[in-house]
Structure formats: structure tokens, C-alpha cells
C-alpha positions as CSV (number, residue, x, y, z in Angstrom):
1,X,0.0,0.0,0.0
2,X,1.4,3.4,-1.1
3,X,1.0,6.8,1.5
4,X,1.3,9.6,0.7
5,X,0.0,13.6,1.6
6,X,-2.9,15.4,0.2
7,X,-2.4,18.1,-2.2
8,X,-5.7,19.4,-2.2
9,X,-9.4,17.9,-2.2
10,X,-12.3,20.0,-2.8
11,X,-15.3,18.4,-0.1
12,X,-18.3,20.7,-2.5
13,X,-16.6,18.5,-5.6
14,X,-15.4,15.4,-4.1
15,X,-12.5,15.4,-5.7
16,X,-8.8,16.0,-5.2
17,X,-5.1,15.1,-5.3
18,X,-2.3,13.0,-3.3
19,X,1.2,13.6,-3.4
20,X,2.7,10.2,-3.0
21,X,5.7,10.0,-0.8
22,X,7.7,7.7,-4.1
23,X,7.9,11.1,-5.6
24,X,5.8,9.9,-8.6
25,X,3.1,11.9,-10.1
26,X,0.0,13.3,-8.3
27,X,-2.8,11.2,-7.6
28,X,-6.4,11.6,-8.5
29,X,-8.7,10.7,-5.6
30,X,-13.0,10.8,-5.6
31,X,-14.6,10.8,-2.6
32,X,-15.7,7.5,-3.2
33,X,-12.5,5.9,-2.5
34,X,-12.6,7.0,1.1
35,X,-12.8,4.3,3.2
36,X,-15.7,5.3,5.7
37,X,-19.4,5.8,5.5
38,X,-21.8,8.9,5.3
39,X,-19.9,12.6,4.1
40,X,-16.2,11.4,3.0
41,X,-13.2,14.0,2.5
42,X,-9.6,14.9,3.5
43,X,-7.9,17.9,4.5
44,X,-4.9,19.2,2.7
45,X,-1.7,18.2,4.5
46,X,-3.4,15.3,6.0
47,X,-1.3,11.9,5.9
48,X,-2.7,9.0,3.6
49,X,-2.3,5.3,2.6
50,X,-4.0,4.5,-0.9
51,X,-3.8,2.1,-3.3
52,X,-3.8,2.8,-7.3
53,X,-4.9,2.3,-10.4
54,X,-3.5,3.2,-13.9
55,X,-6.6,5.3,-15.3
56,X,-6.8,7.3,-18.8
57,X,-5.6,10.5,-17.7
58,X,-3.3,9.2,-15.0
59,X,-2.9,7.6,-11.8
60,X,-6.4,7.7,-9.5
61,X,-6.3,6.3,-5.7
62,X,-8.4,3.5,-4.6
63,X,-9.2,2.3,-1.1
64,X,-7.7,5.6,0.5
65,X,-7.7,5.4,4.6
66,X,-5.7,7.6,7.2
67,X,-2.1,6.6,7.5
68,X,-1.5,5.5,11.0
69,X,1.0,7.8,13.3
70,X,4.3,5.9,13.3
């Protein structure tokens, strides 16, 4: 599983972006890949682990949870 921080996400959209911490390019994340029931988002800066998928326009998280503290 990859972590990573959030870029941005707009909560009104439901969309927004991971940085992953490999240094590869941004990753698109809906708020449907938020692991969680009822309203789903993240705040920017807040610590991630996601998985991915190749989509058309690039990388896009999947199963997205809070990283634990370490």
C-alpha cells in the first residue's frame, strides 16, 4: 500500500489530489475511495495510505484510509 500527503481535495466537488511520498506523479482521488461511511473528504496536508490504479488520464487512488501515526 502506497502513503502519501494530500495536495488538495475540494469536499463541495469530491475530488482532489495525493502527493505520494515515491515522488511519482500526483494522484487523482474521488470521494468515493474513502474508506468510511456517510460525508467522506480529506484535509490538505493530512497523511494517507492508498492504493492505485492506472486510469486514462493518469494515476487515480483507490481504497484511501488515514495513514497510521508511526
Amino acid at each position: 500500500m502506497a502513503r502519501g500527503t494530500v495536495k488538495w481535495f475540494d469536499s463541495l466537488k469530491g475530488f482532489g489530489f495525493i502527493t505520494p511520498d515515491d515522488s511519482g506523479p500526483d494522484v487523482y482521488v474521488e470521494y468515493t475511495a474513502i474508506a468510511g461511511e456517510g460525508f467522506r473528504w480529506l484535509e490538505e496536508g493530512q497523511r494517507v495510505e492508498f492504493e492505485w490504479r492506472r486510469a486514462k488520464p493518469g494515476p487515480e487512488a483507490t481504497h484511501v484510509s488515514a495513514a497510521p501515526d508511526v
